[in-house]
ZAFI-217092 format. One record per residue: x, y, z of N, C-alpha, C, O in turn. Coordinates in steps of 0.02 Angstrom, whole numbers, plus 50000, padded with zeros to 5 digits. Layout:
BEGIN
XYZXYZXYZXYZ
...
END
This chain:
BEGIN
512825378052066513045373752121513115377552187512875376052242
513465382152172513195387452246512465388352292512355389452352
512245387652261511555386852290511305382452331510835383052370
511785376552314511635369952360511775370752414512135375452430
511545366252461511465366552559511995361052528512025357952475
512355361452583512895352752591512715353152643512425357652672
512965344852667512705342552742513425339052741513535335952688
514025338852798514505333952816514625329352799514115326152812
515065324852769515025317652751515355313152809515145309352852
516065315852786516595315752813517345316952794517335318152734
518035317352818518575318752808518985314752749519075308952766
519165315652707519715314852667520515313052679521025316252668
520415306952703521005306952756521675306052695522265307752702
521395303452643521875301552600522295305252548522765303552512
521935311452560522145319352528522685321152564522625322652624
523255321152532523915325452588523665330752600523905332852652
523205335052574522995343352591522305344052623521965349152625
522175337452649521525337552702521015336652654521115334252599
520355339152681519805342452649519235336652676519345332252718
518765337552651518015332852669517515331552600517605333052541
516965328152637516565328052577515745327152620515545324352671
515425331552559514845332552564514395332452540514545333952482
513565331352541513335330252495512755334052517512655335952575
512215335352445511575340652447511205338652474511235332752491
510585343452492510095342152531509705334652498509415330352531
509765334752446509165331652401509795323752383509695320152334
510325322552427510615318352385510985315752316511375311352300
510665320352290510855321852184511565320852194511855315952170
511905326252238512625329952236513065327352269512845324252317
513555327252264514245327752321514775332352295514845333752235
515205334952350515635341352345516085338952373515985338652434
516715336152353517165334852396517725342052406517545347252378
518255342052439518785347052442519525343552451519635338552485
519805345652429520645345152443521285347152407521385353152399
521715343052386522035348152357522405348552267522055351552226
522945346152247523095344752195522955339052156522765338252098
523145333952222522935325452167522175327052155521955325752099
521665330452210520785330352203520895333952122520725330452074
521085338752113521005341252054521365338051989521155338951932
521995333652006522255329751961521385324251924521215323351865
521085322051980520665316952001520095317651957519875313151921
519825324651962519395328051942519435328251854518955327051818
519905329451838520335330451766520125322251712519835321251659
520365319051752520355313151748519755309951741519655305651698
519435311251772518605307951790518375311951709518045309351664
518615317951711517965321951650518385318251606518055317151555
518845316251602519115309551529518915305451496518845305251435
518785300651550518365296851575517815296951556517675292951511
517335301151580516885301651571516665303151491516215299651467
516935307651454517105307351387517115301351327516875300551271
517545297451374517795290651343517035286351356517065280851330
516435287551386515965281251408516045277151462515655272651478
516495278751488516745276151560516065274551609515675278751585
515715271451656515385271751691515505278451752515435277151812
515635282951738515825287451824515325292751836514915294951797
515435294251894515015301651914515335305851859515905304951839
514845311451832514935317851816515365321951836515095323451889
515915325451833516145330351871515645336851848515615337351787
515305341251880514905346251881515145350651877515245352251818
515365354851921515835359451932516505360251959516595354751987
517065364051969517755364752001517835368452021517385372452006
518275370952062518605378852100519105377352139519435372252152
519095384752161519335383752226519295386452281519425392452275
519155384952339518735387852395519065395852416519435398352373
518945399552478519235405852499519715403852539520175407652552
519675397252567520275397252594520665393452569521065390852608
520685392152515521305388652481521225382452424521585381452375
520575377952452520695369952439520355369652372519975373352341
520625363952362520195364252269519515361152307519555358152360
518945362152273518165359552279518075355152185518315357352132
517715349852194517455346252138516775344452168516685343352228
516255344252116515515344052145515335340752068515375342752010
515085333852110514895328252071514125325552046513675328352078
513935321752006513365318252021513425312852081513945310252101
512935311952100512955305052148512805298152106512235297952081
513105293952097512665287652094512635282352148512875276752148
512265285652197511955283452254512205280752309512805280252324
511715278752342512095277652412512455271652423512975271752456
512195265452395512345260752397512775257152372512485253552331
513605255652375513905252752345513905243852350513695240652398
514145241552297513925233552284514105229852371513785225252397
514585232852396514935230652474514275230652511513955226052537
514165236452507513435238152554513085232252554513025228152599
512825232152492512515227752463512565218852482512135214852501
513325218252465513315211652489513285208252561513095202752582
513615215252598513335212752686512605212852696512305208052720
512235219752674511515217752685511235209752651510815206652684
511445207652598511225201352580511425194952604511325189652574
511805195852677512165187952673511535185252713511685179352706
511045185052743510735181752760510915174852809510715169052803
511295177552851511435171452900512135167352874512405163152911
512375168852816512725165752779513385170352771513445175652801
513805168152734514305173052709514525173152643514995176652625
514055167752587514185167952530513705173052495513095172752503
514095178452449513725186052427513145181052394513105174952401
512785185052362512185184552327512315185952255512705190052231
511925181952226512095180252155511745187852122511875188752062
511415191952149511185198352142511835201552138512085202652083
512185203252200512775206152182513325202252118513445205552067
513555196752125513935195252085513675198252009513995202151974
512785194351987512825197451931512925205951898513175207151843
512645212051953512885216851946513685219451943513945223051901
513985216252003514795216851971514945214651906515445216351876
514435210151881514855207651795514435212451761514745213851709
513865215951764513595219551709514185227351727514565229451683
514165229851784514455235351778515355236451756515655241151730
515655226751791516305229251765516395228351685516875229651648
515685225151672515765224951586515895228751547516215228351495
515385236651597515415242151541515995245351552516245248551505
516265245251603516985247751604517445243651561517945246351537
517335238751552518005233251511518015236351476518475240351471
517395236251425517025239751360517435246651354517855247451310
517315250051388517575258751396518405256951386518635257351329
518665255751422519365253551442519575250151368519975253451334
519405245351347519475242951262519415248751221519885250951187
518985250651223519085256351134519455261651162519525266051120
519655262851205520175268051222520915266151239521325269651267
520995259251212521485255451260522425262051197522545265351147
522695259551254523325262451218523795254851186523645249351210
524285255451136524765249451125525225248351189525575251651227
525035242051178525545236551240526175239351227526465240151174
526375240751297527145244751326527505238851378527285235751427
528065239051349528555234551391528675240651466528635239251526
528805246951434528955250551496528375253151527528495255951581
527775253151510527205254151527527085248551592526965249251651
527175243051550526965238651622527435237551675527235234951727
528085239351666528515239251705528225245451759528275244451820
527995250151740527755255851795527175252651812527055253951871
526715248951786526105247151830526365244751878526295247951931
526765238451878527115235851908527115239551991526745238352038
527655244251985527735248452040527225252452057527165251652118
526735257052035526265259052052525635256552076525405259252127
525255250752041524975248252069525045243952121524585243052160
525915239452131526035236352192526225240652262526205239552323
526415246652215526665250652288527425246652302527615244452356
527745246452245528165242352289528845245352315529255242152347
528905252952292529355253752327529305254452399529805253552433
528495256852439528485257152501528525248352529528785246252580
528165244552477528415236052506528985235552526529155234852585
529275235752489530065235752496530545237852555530975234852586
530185246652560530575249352594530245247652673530575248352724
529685245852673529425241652763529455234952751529135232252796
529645231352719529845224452732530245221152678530095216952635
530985225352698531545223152657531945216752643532455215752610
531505212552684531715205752669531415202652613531565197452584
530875207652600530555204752520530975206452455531005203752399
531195210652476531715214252400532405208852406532915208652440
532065204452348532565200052339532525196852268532035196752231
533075194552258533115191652174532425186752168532045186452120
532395184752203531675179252201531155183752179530905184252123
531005187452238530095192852224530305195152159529905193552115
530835198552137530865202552080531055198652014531155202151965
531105193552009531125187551970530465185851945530185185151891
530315185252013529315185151985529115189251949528895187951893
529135194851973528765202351965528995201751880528495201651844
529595201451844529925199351809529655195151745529685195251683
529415191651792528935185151740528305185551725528025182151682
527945192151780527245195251766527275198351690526995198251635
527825201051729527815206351655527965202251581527655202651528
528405199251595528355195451539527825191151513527765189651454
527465189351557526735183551547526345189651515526055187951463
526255196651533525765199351505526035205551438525745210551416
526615202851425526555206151345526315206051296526275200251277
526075210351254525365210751218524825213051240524395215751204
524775212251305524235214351349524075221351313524615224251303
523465225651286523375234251293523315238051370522935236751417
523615241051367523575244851416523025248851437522895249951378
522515252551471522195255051486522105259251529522555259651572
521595263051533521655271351585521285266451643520675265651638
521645263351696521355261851760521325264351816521685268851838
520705260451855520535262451923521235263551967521495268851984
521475255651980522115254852038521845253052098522255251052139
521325253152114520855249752195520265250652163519995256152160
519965244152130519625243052118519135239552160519335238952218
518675237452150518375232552187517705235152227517555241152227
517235229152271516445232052286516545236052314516395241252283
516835237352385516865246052394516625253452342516305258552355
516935250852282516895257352251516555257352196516455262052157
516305249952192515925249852120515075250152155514935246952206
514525254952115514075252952125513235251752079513165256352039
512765247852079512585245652018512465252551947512245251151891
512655259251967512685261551898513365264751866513415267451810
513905263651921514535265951896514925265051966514645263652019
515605266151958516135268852008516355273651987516335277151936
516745272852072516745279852109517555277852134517875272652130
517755287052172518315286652195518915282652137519105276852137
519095288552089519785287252055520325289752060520585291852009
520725290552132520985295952155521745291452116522215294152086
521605282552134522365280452127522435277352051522655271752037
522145283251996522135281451945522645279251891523065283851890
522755276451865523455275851810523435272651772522845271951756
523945267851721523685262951640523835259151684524335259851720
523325253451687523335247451692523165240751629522745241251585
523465236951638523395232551587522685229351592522375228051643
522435228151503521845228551517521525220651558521725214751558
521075223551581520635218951627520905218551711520545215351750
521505221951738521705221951804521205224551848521065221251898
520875230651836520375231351894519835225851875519925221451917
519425224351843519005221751834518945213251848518465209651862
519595211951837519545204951845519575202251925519425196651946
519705205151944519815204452050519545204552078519605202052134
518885208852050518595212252082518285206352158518285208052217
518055199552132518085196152191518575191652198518705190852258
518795189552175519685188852196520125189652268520415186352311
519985195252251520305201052318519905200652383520115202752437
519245197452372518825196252433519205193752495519155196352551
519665187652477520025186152550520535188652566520885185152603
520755194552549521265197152568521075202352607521505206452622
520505203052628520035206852677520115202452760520175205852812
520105197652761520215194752802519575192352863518975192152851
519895190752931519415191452969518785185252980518745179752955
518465187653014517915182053038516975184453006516455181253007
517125191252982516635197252979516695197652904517255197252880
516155198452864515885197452790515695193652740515115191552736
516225192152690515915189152637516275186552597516805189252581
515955177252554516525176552531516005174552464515405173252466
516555174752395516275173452326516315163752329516785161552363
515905159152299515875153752292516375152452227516435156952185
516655147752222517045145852157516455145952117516435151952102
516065143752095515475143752046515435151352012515465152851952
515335156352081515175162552070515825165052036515825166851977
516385164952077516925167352034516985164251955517085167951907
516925158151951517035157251874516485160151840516635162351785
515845160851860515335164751808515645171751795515785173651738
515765175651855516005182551848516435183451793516355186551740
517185178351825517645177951771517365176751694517885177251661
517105176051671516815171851610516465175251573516525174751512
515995179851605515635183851579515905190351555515725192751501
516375193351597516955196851602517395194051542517435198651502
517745188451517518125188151485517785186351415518165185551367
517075185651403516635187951338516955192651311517315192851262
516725197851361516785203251343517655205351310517705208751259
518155203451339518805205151342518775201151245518965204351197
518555195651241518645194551183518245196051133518435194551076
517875198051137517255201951094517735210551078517575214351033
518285211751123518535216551098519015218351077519075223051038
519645213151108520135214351110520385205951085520995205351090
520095200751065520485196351051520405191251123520145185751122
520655194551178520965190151227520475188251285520015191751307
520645182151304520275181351395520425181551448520855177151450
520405183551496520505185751558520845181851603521385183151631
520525177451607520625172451654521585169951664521945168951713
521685169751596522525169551587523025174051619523615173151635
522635179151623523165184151658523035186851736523175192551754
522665180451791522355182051853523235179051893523305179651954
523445177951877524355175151919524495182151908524355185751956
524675184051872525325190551861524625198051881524715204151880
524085194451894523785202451934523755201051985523785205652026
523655192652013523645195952099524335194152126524285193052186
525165193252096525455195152105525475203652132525555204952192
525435206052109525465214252080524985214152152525295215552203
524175212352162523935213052206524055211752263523765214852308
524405208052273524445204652345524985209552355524815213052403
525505211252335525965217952360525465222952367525655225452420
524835226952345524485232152367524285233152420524185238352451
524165224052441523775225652498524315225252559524225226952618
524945222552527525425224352589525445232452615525295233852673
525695239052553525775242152571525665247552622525205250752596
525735249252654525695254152715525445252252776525065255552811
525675246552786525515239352827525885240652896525675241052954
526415241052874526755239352960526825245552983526945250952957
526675242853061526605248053096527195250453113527715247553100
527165256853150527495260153200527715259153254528255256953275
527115261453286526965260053356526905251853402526395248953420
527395250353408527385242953446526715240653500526695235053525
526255245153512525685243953542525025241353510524515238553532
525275243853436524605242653404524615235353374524685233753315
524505231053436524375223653411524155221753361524405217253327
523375226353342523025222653280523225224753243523055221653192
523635229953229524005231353165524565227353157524625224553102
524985226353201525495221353170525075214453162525315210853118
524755212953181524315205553174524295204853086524495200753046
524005210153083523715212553014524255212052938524235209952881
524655214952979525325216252934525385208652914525195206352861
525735204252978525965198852965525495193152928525745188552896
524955193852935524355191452904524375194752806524275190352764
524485200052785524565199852716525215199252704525345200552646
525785197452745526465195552738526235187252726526535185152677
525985184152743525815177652733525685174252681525935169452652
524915180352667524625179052588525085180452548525155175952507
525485185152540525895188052501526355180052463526505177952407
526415178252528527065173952516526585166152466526705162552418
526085167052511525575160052475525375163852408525035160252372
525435166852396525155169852301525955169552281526035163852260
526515172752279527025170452267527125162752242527085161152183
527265158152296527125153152283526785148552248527015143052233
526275150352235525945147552208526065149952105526005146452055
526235156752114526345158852050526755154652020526735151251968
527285155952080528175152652053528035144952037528525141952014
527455141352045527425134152016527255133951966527605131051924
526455137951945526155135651901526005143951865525675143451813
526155149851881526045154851856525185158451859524895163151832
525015152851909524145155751913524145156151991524625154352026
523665158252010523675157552089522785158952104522405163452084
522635151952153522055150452159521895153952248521995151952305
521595160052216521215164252291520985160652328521165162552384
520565154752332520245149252380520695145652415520475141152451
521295146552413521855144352477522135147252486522705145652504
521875155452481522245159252548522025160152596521415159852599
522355161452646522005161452704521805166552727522065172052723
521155164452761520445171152765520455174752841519985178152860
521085173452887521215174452958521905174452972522095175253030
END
């Protein structure tokens, strides 16, 4: 791996210890750098990878002369399914049934992976997804009017709706960004998730992107995804998916709150922003607290 030319990618903003990423002359490669979690990351991925997981290779490890850990990967390519679905909207904004069906073949093989490795359903297990994947102590602690017997009542009833659930070695930000048609990428915010949470969102989570700019899944498309996806969940594990989409985008809709509000009283579109997944937040809530499901097609996309 020394041998390789890298060329710049870009910065690692999400590494507390800095670093960048880069990739070979020939494309094959990428080399990222940074610091403990990269190498936690790295650890993890070769697990993973072990287990049948869809992921890049980890290749090699170190650590540089001046300090930072280095991991040097396979590539699986340039194009992630996101890419993908903006190049395909064609005047339109509903993705392409090209992408949808690749999100169901690839999050299949992950379901698949994630099943025969699954661990026994944990009461205290999911109680930490809970917080980890919602982020909710930083929810909490920037918008303390949510920490109330109500939200945590819910949160409460997630957990309880999904006992039995197996637990599994998950992504945690899942979704087209990072999936692409021969595996995903980027498992930095890895942890057990109950099974089917990354996989089942994956377009789900589409309007919580917001805005006037991208792309949206058709109900048609989402129920095929869902469906095909929850084959699989019962071909392995007994269960279907679809039952447990309330008590994940609970859990979700706090993710995308986190690290939301701003600072700086100037930065308009950031507080815009904030108050905009303070909204959804409250419309997935709601909607849980009636019926315990919550239908993504009436949240609002602005």
């Amino acid at each position: 791996m020394d041998t390789a030319h890298w060329h710049f990618v870009k910065k690692r903003t999400a590494d507390p210890a800095g670093g960048a990423v880069y990739v070979s002359d020939d494309g094959t490669l990428y080399r990222r750098t940074g610091g403990e979690a990269l190498a936690a990351e790295a650890a993890y991925q070769r697990q993973l990878a072990e287990f049948g997981y869809p992921v890049p290779r980890v290749l090699d490890d170190g650590t540089t002369t001046d300090g930072h850990v280095f991991v040097v990967e396979e590539s699986l390519g340039e194009r992630s399914l996101h890419d993908m679905a903006l190049e395909g909207l064609d005047g339109t904004r509903t993705l392409s049934d090209t992408v949808v069906d690749l999100a169901a073949e690839v999050g299949g093989r992950l379901l698949r992976a994630q099943a025969a490795h699954a661990a026994t359903a944990d009461l205290q297990a999911l109680q930490s997804w809970v917080r980890e994947a919602g982020w909710t102590d930083n929810v909490f602690a920037e918008n303390p009017d949510l920490d109330t017997l109500r939200v945590r009542a819910a949160l409460g009833r997630a957990v309880a709706q999904l006992a039995g659930v197996p637990m599994v070695r998950g992504h945690l930000d899942y979704g087209l960004p990072n999936v692409l048609p021969v595996g995903v990428i980027d498992w930095q915010h890895h942890g057990l998730v109950p099974l089917g949470y990354d996989v089942a969102l994956a377009l789900e989570i589409v309007p919580f992107m917001g805005g006037t700019k991208g792309y949206l899944a058709t109900s048609e498309q989402r129920r095929r995804y869902l469906e095909e996806l929850s084959e699989v969940a019962r071909a392995t594990t007994g269960q279907a998916l679809s039952q447990h989409l309330g008590p994940y985008l609970l859990v979700k809709a706090l993710f995308f709150l986190a690290l939301m509000k701003p600072t700086d009283p100037a930065r308009t579109g950031k507080h815009l922003k904030w108050h905009y997944r303070r909204h959804q937040f409250m419309e997935v809530l709601e909607q849980y607290e009636r019926t315990g499901a919550v239908d993504t097609a009436r949240l609002p996309t602005s």
